[in-house]
N, C-alpha and C positions, 0 to 999 in steps of 0.2 A: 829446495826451499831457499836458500843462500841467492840463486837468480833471479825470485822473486819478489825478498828481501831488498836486493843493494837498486833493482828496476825506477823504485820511488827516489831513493838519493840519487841516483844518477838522471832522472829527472830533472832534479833539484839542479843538481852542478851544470847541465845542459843550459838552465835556464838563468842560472847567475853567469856564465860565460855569456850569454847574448846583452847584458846590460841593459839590459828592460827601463832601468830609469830615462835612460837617455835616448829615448824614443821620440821628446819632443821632439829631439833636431827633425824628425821627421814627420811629425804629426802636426808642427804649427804651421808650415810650407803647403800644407794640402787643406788645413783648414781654411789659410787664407787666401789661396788663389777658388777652392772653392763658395769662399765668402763673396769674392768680387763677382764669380760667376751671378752668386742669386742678385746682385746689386743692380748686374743689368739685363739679366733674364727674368727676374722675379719665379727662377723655379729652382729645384732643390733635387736632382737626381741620388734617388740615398742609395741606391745599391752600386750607381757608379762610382761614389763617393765613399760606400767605405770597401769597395774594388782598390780602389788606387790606396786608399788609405793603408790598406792592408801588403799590398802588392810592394807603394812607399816601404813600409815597416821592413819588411823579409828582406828586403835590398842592403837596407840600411843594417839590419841585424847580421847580414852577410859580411857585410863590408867591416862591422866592429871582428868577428869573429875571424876573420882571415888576416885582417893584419895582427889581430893577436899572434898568429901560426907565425906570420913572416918575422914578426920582433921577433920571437924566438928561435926563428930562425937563424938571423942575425944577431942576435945575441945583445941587442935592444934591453929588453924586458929585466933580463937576465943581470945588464948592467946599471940597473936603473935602483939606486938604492937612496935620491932624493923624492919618489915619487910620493902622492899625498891623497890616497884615498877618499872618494872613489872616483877622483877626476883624473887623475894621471897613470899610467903606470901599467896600463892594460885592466883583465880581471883580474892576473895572476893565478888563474887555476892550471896551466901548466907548469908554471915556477912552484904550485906547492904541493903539485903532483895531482894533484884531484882530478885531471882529465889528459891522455897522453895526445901529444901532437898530433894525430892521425885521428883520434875522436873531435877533435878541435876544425881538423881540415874539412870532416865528415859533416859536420853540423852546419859551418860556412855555407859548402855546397848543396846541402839540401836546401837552405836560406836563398840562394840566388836560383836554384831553380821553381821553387814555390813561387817566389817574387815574378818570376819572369813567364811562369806560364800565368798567373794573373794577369803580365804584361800583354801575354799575346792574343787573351779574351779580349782587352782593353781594344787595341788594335782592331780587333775583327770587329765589336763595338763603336766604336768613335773614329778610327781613322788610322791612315798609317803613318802620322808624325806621333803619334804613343811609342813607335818601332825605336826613330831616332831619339827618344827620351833617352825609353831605358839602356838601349844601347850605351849613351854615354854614362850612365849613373851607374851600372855593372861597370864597364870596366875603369871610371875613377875611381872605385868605390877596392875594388880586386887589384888597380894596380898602383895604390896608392903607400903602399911601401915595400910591394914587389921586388924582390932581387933583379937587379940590372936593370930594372926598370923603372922601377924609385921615385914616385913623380914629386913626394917631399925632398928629396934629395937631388933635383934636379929644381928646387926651390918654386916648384906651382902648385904646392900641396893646399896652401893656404887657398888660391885663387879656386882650384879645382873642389874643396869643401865648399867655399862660398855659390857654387856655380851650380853645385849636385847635390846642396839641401839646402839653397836657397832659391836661385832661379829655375833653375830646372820642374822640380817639382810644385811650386806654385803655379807657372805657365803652365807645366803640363794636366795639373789639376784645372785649371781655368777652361783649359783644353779641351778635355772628356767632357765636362757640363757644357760647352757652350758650340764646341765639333770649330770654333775659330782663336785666332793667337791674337790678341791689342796689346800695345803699346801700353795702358792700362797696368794690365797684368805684369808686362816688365819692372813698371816704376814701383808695383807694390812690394815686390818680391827684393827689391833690394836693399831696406831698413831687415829684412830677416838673412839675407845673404850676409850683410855685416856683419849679424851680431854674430853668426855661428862661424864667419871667419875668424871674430873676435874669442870665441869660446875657445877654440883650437890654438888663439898665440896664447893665451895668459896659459895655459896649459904646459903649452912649450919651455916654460920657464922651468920648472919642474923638473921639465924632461933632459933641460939642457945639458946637462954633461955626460949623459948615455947617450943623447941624440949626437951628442960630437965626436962622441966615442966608438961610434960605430957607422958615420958617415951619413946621419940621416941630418941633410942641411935643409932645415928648415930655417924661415928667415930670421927667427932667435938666436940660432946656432952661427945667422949668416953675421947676422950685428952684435951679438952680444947683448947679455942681459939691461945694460945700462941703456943704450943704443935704442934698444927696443920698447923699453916703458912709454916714450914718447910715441910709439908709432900703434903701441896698443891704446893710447891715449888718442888718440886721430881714431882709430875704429868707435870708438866710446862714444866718439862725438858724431860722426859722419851720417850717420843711421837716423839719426832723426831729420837730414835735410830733401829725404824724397818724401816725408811725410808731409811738410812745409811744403815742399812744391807743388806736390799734389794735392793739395788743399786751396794753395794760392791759384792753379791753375783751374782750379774747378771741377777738378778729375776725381778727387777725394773729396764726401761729402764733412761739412765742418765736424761734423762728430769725431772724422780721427784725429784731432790736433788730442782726443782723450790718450791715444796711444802714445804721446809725449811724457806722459806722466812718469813712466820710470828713467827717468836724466837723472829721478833724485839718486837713483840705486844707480846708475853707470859714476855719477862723479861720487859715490863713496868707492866704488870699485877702481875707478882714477886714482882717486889718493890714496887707496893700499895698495895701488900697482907702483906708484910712482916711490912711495917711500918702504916698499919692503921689496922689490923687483930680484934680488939678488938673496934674500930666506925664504927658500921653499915652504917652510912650515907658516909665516907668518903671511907669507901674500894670497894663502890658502880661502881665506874672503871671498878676494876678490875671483876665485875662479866660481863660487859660490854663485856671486851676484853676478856678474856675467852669465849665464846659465839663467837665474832668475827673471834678468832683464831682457833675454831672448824670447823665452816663455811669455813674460808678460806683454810685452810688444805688441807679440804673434796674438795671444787672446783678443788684448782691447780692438785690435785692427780686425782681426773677424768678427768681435761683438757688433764693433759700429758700423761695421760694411752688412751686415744682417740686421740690425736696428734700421738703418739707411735704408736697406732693400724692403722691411717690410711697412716703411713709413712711406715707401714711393715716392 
């Protein structure tokens, strides 16, 4: 009875170690590269759409789940006593014992292999640049704080988040719907590459004195927290200029200048970056709005590229 009994809570902690909230980062990249799709196909593939959506998800739930294993491997997590819930810090269910290391590892790997035999329907499906996707989004995803291999600590961690929930998976959604890659699809995918580059430094801040403390140099750790307010201020900003161009260019119908609309939330998120940068507990906002402002971005840019698409 006891087996039966503890089956539903370890459920439960299975399912709070995956971070389920933070599925945007992966769910707006595939909305919106399949929003562009219906824009210039005017069709809607739903099962390959939520294929990828799903296949996206498992990757992404992998990828949180295994570098959980590795901070604590390295003892990350462990020494991480500014983190600020539930943005920084990991889940902490191996720090509070709720799930041992090896249940942690186990759940990771079911996560990328779930994710990747979706990948390899996709594949036989639509084509074989699906292959070169997720190739690369496993293993930025698996060695992204990898022992000896470290690719935040070798300081691409930020570029390589930006690359593997935001261009990657837009294109690659764009991809399945439409079986070809445009230029298109690149310029959209990069106001969502920013902001979730951006979601990962204000984060860093938090992180900063475990992440130095253990050798994980990410560019926070590389400049320091003062140093960096400015450069998390630059992503704040940067993200709405391929919106503009693609709008100016004719590539983007006028409806996305709607997706401008949260600049109001990036520059409250600016001024709590720039004047708490260095209290963890107080620049806790800004990793808020950041987050929010990704979200919304990624919505309004698929609302109006589907309004677009079925206005013709």
């Amino acid at each position: 009875m006891k087996g039966t009994a503890d089956s539903p809570l370890k459920a439960l902690l299975y399912l709070q170690e995956l971070r389920a909230p933070f599925f945007t980062a992966s769910i707006v990249p595939v909305l919106v590269g399949t929003s562009l799709a219906f824009l210039h196909s005017g069709e809607w593939h739903w099962l390959i759409f939520l294929l990828a959506l799903t296949g996206t998800v498992l990757i992404h739930a992998g990828a949180n789940v295994i570098n959980d294993y590795f901070d604590h491997l390295n003892g990350n997590d462990e020494a991480n006593i500014d983190f600020v819930r539930p943005f920084t810090g990991g889940s902490r269910m191996i720090q509070e014992g709720l799930l041992t290391p090896n249940e942690v590892l186990g759940l990771s790997l079911a996560c990328f292999t779930l994710g990747s035999a979706i990948g390899f329907y996709l594949v036989y499906r639509t084509g074989l640049l699906v292959l070169a996707f997720g190739i690369v989004g496993v293993l930025g995803g698996a060695l992204y704080v990898a022992p000896r291999v470290s690719l935040v600590a070798h300081g691409i961690g930020e570029l390589v988040i930006g690359i593997n929930f935001g261009i990657l998976p837009v294109i690659g959604s764009y991809y399945v719907q439409t079986g070809e890659v445009r230029w298109e699809a690149l310029l959209v995918s990069l106001p969502i590459a920013v902001l979730i580059a951006a979601i990962l430094f204000i984060n860093e801040f938090q992180d900063y004195r475990a992440d130095m403390a253990v050798g994980k140099r990410g560019w926070v750790v590389r400049l320091g927290r003062s140093k960096s307010a400015p450069v998390y201020t630059t992503l704040m900003v940067t993200w709405v200029l391929p919106i503009v161009a693609g709008v100016t260019l004719g590539v983007f119908p006028l409806l996305c200048l709607a997706a401008l609309l949260p600049v109001v939330v990036a520059a409250k998120a600016i001024m709590t970056a720039r004047r708490h940068y260095d209290d963890p507990k107080a620049l806790t906002p800004a990793n808020g709005m950041t987050i929010i402002c990704h979200l919304a971005v990624g919505l309004l840019l698929t609302a109006t590229l589907v309004i677009a698409g079925i206005n013709g």
